[in-house]
GUMIKOL-887099 format. One line per field, with one value per atom (N, C-alpha, C): residue in one letter; atom name; y, x negated, z. Coordinates in nm, 3 decimals, always signed. Layout:
<atoms>
code (A	...)
site (CA	...)
c2 (Y	...)
c1 (X	...)
c3 (Z	...)
</atoms>
This chain:
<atoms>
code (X	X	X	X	X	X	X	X	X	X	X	X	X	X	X	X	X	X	X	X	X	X	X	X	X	X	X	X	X	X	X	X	X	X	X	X	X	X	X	X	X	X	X	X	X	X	X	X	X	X	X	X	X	X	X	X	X	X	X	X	X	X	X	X	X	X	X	X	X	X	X	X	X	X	X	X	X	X	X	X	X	X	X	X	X	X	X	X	X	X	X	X	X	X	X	X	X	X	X	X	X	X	X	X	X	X	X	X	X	X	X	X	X	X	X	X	X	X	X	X	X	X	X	X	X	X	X	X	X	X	X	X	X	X	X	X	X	X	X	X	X	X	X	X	X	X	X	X	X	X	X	X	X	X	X	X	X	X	X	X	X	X	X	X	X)
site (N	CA	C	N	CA	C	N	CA	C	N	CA	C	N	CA	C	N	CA	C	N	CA	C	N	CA	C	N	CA	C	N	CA	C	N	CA	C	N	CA	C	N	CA	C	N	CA	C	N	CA	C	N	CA	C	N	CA	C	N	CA	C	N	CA	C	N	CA	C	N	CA	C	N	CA	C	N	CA	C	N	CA	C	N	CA	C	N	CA	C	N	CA	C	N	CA	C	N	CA	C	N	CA	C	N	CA	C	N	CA	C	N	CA	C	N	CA	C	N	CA	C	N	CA	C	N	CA	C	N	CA	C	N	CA	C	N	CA	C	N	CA	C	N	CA	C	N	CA	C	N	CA	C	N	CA	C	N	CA	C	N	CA	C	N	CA	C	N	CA	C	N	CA	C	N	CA	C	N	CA	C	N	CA	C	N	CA	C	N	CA	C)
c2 (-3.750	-3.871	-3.983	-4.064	-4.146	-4.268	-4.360	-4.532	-4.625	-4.739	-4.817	-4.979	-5.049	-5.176	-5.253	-5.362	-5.471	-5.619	-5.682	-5.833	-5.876	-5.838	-5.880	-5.891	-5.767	-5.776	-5.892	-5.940	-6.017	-6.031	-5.929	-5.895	-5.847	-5.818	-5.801	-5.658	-5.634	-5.484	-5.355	-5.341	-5.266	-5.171	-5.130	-5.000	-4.930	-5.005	-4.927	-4.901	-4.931	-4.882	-4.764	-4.733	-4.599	-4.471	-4.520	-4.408	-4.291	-4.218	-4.067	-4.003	-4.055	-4.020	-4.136	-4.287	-4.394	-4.337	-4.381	-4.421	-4.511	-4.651	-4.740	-4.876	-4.951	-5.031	-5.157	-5.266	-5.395	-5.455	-5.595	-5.616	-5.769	-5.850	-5.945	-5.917	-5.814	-5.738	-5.628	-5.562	-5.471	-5.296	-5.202	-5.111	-4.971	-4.880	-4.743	-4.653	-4.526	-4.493	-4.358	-4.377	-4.271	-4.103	-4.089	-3.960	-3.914	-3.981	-3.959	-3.966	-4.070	-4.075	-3.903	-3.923	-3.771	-3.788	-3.911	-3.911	-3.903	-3.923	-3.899	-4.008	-4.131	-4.267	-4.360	-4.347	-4.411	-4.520	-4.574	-4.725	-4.754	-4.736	-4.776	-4.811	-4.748	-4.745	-4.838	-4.858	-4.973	-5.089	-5.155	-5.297	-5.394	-5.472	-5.584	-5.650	-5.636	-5.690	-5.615	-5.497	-5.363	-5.366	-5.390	-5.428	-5.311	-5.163	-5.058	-4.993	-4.988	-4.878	-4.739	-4.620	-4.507	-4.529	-4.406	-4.483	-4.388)
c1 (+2.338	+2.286	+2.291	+2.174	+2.146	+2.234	+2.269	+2.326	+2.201	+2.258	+2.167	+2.270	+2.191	+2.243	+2.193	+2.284	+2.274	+2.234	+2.189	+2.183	+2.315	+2.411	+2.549	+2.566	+2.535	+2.542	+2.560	+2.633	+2.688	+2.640	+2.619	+2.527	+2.620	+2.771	+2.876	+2.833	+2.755	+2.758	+2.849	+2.945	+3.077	+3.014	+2.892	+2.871	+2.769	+2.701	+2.618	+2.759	+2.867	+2.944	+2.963	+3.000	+3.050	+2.980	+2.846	+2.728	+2.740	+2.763	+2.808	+2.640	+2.560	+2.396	+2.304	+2.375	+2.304	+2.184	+2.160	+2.132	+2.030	+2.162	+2.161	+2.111	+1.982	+1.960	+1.965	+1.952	+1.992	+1.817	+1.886	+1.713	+1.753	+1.678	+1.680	+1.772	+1.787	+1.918	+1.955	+2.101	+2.061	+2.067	+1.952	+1.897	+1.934	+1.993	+1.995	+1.866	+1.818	+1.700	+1.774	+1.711	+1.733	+1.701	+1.621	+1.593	+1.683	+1.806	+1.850	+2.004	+2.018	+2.148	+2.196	+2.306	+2.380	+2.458	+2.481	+2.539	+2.694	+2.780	+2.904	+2.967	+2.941	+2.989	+3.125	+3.100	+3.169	+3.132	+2.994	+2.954	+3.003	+2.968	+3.107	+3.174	+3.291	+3.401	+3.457	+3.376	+3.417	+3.324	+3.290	+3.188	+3.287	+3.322	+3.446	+3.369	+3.236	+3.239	+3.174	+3.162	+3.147	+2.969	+2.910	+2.751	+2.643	+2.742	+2.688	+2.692	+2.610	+2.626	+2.560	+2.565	+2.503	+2.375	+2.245	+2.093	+2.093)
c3 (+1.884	+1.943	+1.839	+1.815	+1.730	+1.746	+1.697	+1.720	+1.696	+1.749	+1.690	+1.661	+1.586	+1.602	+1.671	+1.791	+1.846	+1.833	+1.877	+1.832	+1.788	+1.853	+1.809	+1.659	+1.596	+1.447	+1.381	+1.250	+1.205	+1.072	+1.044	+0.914	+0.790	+0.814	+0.725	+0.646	+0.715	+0.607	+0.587	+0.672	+0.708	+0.741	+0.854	+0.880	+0.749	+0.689	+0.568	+0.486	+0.468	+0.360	+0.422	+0.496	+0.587	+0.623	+0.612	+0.688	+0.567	+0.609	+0.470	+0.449	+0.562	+0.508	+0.489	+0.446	+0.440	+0.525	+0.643	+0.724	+0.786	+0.709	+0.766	+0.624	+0.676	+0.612	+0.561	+0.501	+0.517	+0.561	+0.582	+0.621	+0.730	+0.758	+0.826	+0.942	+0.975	+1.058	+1.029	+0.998	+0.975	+1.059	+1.002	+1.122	+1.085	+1.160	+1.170	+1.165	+1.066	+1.099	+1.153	+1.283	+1.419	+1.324	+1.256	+1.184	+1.133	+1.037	+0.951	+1.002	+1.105	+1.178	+1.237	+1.220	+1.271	+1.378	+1.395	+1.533	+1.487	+1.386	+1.326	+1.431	+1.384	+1.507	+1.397	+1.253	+1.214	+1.131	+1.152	+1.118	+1.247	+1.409	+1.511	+1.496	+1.440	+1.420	+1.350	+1.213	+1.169	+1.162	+1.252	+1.314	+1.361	+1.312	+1.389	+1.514	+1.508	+1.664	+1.721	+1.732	+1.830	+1.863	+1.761	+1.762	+1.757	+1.727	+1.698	+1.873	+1.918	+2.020	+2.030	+2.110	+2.116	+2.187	+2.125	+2.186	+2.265)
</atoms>
């Protein structure tokens, strides 16, 4: 199951350090590409304000 990011997002960049299949992009917000996501759940994990949820 894919993640995605929330409006919540903060823009810190904590879950692109983490994604073990970069993933995840920067960008005026930044976005998970659903293709490439594995569903691991540890840009989650580390989001200080819990902005990542499951899609």
């Amino acid at each position: 199951m894919a993640y995605k990011i929330t409006d919540a997002c903060v823009g810190c960049g904590a879950c692109a350090a983490q994604c073990p299949v970069e993933a995840i992009k920067d960008g005026a917000k930044y976005e998970i590409d659903a293709d490439k996501c594995v569903g691991c759940g540890a840009c989650a994990a580390q989001c200080p304000v819990e902005a990542i949820k499951e899609d």
